[in-house]
C-alpha positions in Angstrom: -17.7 96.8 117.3 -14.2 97.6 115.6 -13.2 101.1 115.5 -13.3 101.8 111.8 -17.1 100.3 112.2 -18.1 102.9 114.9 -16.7 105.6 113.6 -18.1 105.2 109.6 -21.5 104.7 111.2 -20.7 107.6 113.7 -20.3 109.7 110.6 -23.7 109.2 109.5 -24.6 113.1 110.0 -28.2 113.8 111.2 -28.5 115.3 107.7 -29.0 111.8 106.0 -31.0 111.1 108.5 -33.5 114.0 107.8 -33.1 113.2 104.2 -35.0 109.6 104.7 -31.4 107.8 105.2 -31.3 104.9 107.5 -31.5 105.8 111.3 -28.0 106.2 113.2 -29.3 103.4 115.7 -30.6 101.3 113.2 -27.2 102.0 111.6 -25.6 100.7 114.9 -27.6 97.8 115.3 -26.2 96.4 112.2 -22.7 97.1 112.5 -23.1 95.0 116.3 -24.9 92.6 114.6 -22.1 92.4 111.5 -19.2 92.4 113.9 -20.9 89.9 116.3 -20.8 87.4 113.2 -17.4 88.5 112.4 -16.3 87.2 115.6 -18.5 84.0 115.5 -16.9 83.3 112.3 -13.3 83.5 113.2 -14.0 82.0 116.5 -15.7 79.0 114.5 -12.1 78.8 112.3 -10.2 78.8 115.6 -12.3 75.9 116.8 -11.6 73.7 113.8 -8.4 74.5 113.7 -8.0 73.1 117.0 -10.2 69.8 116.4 -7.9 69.4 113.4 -4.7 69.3 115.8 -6.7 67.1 118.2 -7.3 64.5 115.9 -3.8 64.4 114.2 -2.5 64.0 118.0 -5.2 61.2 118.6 -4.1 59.6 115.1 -0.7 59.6 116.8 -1.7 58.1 119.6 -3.4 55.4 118.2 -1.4 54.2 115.1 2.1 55.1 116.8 3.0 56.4 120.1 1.1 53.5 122.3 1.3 51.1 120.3 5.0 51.3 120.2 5.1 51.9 124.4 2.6 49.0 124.7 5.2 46.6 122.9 8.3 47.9 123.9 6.3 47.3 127.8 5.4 43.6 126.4 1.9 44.2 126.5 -1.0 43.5 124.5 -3.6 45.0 126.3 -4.6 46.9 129.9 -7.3 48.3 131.5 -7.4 51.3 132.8 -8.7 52.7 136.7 -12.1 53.7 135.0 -12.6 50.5 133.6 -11.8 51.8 130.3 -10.1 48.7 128.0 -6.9 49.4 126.2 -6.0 47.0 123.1 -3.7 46.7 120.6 -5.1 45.4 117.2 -3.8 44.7 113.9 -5.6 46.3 111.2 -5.4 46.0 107.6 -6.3 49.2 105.0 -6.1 47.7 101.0 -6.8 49.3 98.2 -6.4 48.1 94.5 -3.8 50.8 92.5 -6.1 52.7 90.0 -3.8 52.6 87.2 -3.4 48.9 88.0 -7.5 48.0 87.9 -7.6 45.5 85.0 -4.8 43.4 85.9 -5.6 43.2 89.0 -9.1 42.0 88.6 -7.5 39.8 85.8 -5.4 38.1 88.5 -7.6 37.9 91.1 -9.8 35.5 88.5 -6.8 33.9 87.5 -6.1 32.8 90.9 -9.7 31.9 92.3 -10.9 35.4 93.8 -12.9 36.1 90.7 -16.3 35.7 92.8 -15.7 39.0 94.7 -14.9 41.0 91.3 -18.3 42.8 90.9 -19.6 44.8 88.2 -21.5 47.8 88.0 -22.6 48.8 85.0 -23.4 52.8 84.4 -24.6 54.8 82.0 -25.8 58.7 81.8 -28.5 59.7 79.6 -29.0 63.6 79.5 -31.5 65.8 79.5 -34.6 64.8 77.1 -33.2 60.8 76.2 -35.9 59.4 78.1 -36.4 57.2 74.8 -32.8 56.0 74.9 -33.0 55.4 78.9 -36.4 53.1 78.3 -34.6 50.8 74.9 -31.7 50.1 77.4 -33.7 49.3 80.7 -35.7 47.1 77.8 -33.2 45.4 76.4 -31.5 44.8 80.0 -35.1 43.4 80.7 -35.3 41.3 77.6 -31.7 39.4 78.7 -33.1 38.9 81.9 -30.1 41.6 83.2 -30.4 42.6 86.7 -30.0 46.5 87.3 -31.1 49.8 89.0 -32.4 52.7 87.2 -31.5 55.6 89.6 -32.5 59.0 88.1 -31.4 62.2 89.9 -31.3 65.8 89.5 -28.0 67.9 90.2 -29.1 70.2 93.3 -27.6 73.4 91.3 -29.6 72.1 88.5 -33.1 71.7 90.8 -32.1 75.4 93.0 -31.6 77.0 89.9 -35.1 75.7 88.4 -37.0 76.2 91.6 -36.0 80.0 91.3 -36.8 80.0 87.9 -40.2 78.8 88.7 -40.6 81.1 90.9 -39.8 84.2 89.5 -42.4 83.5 87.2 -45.2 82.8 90.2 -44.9 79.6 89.8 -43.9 77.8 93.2 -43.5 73.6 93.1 -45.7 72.0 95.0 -44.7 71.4 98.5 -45.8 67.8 98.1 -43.1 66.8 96.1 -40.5 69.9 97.0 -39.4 70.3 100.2 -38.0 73.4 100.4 -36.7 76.0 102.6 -36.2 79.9 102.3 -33.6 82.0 104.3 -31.9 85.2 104.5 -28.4 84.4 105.2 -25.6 87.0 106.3 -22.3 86.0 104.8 -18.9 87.9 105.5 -16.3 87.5 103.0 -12.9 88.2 104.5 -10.5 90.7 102.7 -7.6 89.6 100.6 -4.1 89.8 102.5 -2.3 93.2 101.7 0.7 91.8 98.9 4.2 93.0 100.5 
């Protein structure tokens, strides 16, 4: 437990604790508990940190160091004492420029691609245009229009009603609700001292 911890709780005078005040082990308790999480949480930070340097060492590896070892050497692949199989490949990564959509699409039907170019077609009805959703899914119908009706609530939105539903003793039935209650402990850590 840090030392500021154990010596506010080591404050606590048996006064309070007359009063009704929350026991001095009690008191304890949480302050091991609190720091054991602080710890947990830094030490989870630490970790990822790491993994993050891992993988940008292994991304290295893989698109630059060997590859360039493996053909300055001549080779084009190995095998390694375990059995493992090393292998250069070529791989390709394409992407169509965002600001350059429409002419791209534009050329790739000019020039006998056009059967890849799909659509999707999207639109968002709000809250209460049921009647709007159904004319469009009809008239899509009616043309003989292939599409999918996906209808979704936001999970801040759902949370936020579930609560709400609650509050008033209300709860949503578990068979269509699958929900789950916790008490979680967060630590926030403090802002950096300005210099």
């Amino acid at each position: 437990m840090s030392e500021s911890l154990a010596s506010l709780l080591e404050e606590q005078s048996e006064a309070d604790v007359a009063f009704g005040e929350i026991p001095l082990e009690q008191l304890r308790d949480v302050g091991v508990l609190a720091e054991q999480l602080r710890q947990d949480l830094l030490l989870i930070a630490q970790l990822e940190a790491q993994v993050a340097d891992v993988k940008s060492g292994v991304k290295r590896l893989q698109e630059d160091l060997l590859p360039t070892a493996m053909e300055l050497a001549g080779m084009k692949d190995f095998t390694l004492k375990d059995g493992s199989k090393v292998k250069v490949e070529d791989s390709l990564f394409i992407s169509i420029r965002a600001e350059k959509r429409g002419e791209t699409f534009e050329w790739m039907k000019d020039h006998g691609h056009g059967s890849i170019v799909k659509h999707v077609i999207s639109a968002e009805f709000g809250r209460g245009d049921d009647d709007k959703a159904k004319a469009l899914t009809t008239l899509l119908e009616q043309n003989d229009v292939e599409f999918q009706d996906a209808q979704d609530v936001h999970w801040q939105t759902l949370r936020k009603w579930a609560k709400d539903e609650m509050a008033e003793g209300r709860r949503p039935p578990e068979e269509l609700f699958s929900m789950l209650e916790l008490q979680i402990a967060t630590i926030k850590a403090p802002k950096a001292a300005k210099r």
